[in-house]
VEXDRENVO-133554 format. One record per residue (C-alpha): residue in three letters; x, y, z. Coordinates in Angstrom, 1 decimal. Layout:
BEGIN
<node><r>ALA</r><xx>X</xx><yy>Y</yy><zz>Z</zz></node>
...
END
This chain:
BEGIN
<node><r>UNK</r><xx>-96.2</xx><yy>-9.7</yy><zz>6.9</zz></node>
<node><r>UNK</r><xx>-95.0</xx><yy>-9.0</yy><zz>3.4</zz></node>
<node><r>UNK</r><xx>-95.9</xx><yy>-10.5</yy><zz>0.8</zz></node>
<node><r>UNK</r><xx>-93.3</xx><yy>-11.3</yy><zz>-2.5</zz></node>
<node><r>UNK</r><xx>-94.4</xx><yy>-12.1</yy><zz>-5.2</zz></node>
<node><r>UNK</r><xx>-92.4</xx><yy>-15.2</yy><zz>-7.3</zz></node>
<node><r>UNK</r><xx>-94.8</xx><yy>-16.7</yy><zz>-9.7</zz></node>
<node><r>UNK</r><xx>-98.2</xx><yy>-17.2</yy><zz>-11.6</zz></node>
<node><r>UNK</r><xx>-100.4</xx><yy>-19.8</yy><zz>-12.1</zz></node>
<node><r>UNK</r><xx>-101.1</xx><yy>-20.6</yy><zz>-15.3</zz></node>
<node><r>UNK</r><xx>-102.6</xx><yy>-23.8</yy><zz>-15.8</zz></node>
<node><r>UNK</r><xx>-103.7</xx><yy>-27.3</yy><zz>-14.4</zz></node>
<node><r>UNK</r><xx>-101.3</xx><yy>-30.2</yy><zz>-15.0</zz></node>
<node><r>UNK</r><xx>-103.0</xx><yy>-33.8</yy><zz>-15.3</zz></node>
<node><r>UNK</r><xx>-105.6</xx><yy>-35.0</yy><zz>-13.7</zz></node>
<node><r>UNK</r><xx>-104.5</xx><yy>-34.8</yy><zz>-9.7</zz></node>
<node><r>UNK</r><xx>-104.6</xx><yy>-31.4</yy><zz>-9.2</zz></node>
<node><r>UNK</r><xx>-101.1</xx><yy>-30.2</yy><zz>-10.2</zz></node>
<node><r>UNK</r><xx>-100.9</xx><yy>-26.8</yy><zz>-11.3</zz></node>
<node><r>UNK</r><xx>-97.8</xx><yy>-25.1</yy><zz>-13.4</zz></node>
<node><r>UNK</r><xx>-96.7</xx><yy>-22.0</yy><zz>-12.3</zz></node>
<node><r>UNK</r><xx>-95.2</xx><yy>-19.5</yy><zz>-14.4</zz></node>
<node><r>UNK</r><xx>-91.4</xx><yy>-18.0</yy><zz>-12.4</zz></node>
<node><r>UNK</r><xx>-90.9</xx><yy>-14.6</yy><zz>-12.2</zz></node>
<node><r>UNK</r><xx>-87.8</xx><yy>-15.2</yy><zz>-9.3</zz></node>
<node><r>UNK</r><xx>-84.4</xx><yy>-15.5</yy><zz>-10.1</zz></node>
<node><r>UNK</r><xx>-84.6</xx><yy>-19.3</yy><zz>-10.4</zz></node>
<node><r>UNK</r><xx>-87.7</xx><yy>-21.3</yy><zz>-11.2</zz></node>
<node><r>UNK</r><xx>-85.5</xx><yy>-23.6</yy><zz>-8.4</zz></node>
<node><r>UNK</r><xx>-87.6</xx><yy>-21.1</yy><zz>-5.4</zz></node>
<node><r>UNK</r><xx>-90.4</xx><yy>-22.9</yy><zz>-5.6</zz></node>
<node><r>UNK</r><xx>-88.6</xx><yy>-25.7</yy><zz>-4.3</zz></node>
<node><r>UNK</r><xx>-86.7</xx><yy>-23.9</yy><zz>-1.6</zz></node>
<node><r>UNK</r><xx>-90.1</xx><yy>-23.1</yy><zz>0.4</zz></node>
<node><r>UNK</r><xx>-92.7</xx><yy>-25.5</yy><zz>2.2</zz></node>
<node><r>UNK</r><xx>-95.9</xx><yy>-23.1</yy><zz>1.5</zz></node>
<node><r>UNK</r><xx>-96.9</xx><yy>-20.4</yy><zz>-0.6</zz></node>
<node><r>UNK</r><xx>-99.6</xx><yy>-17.6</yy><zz>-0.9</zz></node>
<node><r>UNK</r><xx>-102.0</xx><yy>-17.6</yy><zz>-3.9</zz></node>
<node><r>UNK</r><xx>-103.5</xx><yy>-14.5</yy><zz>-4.6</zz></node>
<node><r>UNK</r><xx>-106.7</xx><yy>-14.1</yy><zz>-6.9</zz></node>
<node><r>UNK</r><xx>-109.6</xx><yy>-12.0</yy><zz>-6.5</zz></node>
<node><r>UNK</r><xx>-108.3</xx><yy>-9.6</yy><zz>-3.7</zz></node>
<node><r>UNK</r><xx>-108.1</xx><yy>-12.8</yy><zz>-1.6</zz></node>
<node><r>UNK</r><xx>-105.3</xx><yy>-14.3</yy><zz>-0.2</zz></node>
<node><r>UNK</r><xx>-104.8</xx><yy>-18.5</yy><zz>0.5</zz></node>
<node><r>UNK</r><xx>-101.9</xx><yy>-20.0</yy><zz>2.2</zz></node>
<node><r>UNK</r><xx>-100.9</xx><yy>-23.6</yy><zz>0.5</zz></node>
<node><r>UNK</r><xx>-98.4</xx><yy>-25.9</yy><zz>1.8</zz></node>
<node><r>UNK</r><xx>-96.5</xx><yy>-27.3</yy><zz>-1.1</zz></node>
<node><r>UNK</r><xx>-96.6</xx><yy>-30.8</yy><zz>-1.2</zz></node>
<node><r>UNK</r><xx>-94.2</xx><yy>-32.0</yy><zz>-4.1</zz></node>
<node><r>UNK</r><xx>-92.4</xx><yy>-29.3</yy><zz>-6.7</zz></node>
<node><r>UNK</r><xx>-91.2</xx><yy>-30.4</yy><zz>-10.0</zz></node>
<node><r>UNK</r><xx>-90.0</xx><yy>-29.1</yy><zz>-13.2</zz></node>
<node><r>UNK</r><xx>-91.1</xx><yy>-28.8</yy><zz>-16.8</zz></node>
<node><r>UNK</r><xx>-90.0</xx><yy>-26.7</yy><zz>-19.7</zz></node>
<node><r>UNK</r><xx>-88.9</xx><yy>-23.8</yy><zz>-17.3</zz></node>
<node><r>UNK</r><xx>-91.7</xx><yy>-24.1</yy><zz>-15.1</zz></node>
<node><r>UNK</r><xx>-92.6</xx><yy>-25.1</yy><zz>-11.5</zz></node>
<node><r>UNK</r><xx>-95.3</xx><yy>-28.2</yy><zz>-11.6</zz></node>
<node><r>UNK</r><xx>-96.9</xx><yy>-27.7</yy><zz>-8.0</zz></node>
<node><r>UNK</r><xx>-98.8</xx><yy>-30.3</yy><zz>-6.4</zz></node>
<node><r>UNK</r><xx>-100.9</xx><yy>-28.5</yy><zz>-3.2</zz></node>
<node><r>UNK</r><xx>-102.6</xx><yy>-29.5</yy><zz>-0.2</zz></node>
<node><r>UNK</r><xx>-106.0</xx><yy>-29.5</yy><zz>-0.9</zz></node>
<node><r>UNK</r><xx>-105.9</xx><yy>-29.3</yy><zz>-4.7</zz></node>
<node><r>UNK</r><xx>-106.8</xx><yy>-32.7</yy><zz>-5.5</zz></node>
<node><r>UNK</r><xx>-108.3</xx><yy>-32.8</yy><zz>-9.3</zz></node>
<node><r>UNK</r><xx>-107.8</xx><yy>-31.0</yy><zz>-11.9</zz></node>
<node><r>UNK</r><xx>-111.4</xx><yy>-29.0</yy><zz>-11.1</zz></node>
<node><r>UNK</r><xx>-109.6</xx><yy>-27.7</yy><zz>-7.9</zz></node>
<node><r>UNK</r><xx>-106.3</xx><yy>-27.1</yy><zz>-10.1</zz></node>
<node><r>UNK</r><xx>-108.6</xx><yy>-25.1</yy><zz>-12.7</zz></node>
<node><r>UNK</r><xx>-110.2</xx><yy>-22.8</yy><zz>-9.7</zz></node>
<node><r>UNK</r><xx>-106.5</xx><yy>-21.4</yy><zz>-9.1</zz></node>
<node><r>UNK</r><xx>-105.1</xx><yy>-20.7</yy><zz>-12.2</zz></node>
<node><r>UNK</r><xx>-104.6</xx><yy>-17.2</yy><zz>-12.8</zz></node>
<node><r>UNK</r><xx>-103.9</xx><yy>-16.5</yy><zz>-9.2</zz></node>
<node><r>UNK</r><xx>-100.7</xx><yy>-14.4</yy><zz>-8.7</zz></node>
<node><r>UNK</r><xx>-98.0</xx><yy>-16.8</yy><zz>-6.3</zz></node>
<node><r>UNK</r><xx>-96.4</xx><yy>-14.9</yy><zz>-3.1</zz></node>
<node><r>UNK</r><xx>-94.0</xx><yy>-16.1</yy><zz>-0.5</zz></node>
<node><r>UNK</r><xx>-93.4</xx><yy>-14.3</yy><zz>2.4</zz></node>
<node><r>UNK</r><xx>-90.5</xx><yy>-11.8</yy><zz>3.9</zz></node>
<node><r>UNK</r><xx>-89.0</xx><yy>-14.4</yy><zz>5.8</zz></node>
<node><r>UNK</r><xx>-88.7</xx><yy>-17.2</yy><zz>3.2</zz></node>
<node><r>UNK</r><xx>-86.4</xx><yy>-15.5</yy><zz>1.0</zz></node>
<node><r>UNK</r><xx>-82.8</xx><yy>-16.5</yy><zz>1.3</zz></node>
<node><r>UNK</r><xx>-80.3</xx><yy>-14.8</yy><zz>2.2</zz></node>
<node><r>UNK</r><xx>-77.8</xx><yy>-13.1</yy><zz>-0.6</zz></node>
<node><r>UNK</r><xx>-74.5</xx><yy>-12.9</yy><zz>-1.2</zz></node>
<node><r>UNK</r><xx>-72.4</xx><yy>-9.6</yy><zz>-0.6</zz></node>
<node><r>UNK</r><xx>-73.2</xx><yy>-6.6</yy><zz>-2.9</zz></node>
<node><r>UNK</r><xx>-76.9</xx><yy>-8.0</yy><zz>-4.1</zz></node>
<node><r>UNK</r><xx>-80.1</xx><yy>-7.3</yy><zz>-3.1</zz></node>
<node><r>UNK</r><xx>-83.6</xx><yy>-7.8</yy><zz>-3.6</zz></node>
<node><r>UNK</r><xx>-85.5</xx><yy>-5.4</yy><zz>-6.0</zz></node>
<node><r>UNK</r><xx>-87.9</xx><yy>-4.7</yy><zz>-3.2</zz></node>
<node><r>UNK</r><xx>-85.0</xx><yy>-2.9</yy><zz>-1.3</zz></node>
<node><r>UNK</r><xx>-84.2</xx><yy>-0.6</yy><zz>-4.4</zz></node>
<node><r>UNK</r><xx>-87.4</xx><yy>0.6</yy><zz>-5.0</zz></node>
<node><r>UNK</r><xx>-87.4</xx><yy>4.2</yy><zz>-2.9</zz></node>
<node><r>UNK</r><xx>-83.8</xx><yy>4.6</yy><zz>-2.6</zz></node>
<node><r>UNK</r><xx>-82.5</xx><yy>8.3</yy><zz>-3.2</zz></node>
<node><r>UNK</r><xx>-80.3</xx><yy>8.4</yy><zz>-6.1</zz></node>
<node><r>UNK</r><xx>-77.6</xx><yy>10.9</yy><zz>-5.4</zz></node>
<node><r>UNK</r><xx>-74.9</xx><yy>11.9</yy><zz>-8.4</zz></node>
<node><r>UNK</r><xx>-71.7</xx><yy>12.9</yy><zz>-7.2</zz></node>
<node><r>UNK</r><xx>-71.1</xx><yy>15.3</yy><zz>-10.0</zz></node>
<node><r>UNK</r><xx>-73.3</xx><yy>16.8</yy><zz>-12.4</zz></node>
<node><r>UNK</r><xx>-76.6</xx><yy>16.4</yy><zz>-11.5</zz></node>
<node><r>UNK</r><xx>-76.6</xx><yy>16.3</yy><zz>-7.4</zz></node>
<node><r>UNK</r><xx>-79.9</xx><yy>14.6</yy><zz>-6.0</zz></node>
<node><r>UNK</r><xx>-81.3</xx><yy>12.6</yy><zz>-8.9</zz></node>
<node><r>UNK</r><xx>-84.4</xx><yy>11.3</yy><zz>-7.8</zz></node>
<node><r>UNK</r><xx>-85.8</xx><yy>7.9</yy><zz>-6.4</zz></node>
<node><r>UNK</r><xx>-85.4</xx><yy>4.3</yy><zz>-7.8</zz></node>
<node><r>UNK</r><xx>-89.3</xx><yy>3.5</yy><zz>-8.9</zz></node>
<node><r>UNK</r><xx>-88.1</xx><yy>0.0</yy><zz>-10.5</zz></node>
<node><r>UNK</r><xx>-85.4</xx><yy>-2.3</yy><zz>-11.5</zz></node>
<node><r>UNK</r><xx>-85.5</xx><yy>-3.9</yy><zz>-14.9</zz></node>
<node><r>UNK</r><xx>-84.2</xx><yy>-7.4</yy><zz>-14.9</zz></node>
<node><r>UNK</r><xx>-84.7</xx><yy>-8.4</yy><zz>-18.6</zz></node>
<node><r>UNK</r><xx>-81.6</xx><yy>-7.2</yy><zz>-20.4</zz></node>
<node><r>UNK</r><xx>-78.2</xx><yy>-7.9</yy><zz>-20.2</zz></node>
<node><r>UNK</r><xx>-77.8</xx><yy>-6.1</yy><zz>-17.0</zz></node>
<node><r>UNK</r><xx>-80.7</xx><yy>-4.5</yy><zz>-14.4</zz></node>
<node><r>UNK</r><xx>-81.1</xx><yy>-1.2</yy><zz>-15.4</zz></node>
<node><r>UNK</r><xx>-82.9</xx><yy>1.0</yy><zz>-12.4</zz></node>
<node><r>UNK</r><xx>-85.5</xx><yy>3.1</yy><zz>-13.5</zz></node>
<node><r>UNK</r><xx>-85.5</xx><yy>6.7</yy><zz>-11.5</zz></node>
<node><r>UNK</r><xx>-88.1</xx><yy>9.2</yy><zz>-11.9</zz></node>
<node><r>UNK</r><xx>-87.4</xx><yy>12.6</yy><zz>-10.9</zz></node>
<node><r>UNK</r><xx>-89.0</xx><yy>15.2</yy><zz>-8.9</zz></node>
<node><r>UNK</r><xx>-90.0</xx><yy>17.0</yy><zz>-12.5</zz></node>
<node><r>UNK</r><xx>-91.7</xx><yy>13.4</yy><zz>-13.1</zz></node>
<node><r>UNK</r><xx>-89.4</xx><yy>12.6</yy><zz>-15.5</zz></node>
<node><r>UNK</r><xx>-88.3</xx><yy>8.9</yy><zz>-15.9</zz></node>
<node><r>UNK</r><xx>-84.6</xx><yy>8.2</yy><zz>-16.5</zz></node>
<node><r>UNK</r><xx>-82.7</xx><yy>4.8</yy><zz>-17.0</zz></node>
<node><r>UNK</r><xx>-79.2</xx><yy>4.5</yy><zz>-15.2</zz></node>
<node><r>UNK</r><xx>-77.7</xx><yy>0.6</yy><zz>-16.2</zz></node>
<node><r>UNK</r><xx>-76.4</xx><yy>-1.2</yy><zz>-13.3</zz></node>
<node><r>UNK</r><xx>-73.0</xx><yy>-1.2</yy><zz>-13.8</zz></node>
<node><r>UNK</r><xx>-69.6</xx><yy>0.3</yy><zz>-12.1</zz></node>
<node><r>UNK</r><xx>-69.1</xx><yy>3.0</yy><zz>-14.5</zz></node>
<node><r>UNK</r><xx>-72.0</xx><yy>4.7</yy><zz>-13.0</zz></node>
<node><r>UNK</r><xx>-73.3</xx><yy>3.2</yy><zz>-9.7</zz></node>
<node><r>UNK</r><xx>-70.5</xx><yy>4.0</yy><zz>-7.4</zz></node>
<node><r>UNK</r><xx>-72.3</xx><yy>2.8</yy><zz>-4.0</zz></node>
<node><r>UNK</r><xx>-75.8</xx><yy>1.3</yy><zz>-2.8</zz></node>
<node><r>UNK</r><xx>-76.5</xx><yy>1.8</yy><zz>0.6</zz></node>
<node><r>UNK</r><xx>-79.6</xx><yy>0.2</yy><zz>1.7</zz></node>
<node><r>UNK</r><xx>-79.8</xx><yy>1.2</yy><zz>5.4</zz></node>
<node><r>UNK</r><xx>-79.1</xx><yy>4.9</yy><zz>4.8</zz></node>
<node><r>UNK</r><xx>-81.4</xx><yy>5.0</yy><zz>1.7</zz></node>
<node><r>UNK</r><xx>-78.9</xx><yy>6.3</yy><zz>-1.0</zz></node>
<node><r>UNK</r><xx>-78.1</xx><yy>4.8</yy><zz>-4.4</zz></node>
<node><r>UNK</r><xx>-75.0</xx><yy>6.8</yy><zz>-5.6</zz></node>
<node><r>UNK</r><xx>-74.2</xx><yy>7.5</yy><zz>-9.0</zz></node>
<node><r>UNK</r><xx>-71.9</xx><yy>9.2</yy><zz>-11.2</zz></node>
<node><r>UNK</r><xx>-73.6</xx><yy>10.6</yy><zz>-14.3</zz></node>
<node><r>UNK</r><xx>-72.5</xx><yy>11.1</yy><zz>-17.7</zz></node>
<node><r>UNK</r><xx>-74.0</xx><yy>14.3</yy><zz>-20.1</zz></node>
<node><r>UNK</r><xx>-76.8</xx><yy>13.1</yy><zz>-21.4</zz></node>
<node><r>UNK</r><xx>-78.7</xx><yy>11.7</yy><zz>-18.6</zz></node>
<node><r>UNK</r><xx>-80.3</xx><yy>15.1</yy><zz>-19.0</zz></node>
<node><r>UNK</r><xx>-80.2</xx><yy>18.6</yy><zz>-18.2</zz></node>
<node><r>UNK</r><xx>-80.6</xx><yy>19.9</yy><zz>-14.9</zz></node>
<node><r>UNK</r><xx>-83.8</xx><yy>21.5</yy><zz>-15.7</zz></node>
<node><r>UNK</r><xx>-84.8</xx><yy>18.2</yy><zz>-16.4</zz></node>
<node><r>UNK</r><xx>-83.7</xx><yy>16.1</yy><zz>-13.7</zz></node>
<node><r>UNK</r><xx>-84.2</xx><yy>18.8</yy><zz>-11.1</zz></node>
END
C-alpha cells in the first residue's frame, strides 16, 4: 500500500479535539473527498476515519475518531497526513500525479539526446517546472510547458523534450 502524502498537522482547534491541517494537495477540498486518513509521526503510522472536515483560512479543520479533547488533538500535531494509492481521484486527460513523474527518462529529441531522469516537480510557480538531474549529477530545470515538453508517457517511462542551447552543454548533461 502506498502511502501519499496531502497534508500536516499543525495545530489543535477548540476544545473537542479538532485539529487543522496544513494542505499540500491540489485542493485543501481532498480532505473532504476521503473517509480516513493516515497520520504519520514518529516513524509510526495511524489510520483515522474522518468524522466531519471543515474549512478555515485555507485549511482543513478535522474532527477524528478517537480524538476527543484538545489533549488528544495536541498529541498529533506535527504528524505528516497520508492517504492511500487508491483514494486518489482519477484525473483528467494529459495530467498526472507528481508521484508518476518522479523516475521518468527525459529524452530530447534534438540537441542533447537522453537527458536524464525527473527527481521532482515544482508546483509553486506559475507553471510546474520538473527538476532532472543528470547522469554527471547535475540538476537542470525544464518548465512544463509545450515549447519544450513534447510528450509524457507514463507507461513506457519517457518524458520527451525538445531543448533549447542553454540547458547546457553536452559535457554537462551527458
Amino acid at each position: 500500500m502506498e502511502k501519499i502524502l496531502i497534508g500536516k498537522i499543525v495545530a489543535a482547534s477548540g476544545l473537542k479535539g479538532e485539529v487543522k491541517a496544513y494542505n499540500y494537495a491540489q485542493s485543501v477540498e481532498r480532505f473532504g473527498k476521503v473517509s480516513q486518513v493516515i497520520l504519520s509521526k514518529g516513524g509510526s503510522d495511524t489510520v483515522y476515519d474522518i468524522e466531519k472536515v471543515r474549512y478555515q483560512n485555507g485549511m482543513a479543520v478535522l474532527k477524528l475518531k478517537g480524538v476527543n479533547d484538545r489533549d488528544q488533538a495536541e498529541a498529533i500535531r506535527e504528524s505528516m497526513v497520508y492517504i492511500t494509492e487508491e483514494d486518489l481521484e482519477e484525473l483528467p486527460e494529459g495530467m498526472y500525479y507528481v508521484k508518476d513523474m518522479i523516475g521518468l527518462k527525459v529524452v530530447d529529441t534534438g540537441l542533447y539526446g537522453e537527458v536524464g531522469t525527473v527527481k521532482d516537480v515544482l508546483q509553486n510557480t506559475s507553471q510546474d517546472v520538473y527538476v532532472v538531474k543528470t547522469p554527471s549529477g547535475r540538476e537542470i530545470m525544464i518548465p512544463a510547458v509545450k515549447e519544450f515538453i513534447k510528450d509524457i508517457d507514463i507507461k513506457g517511462g519517457v518524458l520527451t523534450v525538445a531543448l533549447i542551447p542553454g540547458f547546457g552543454t553536452d559535457e554537462e548533461l551527458r
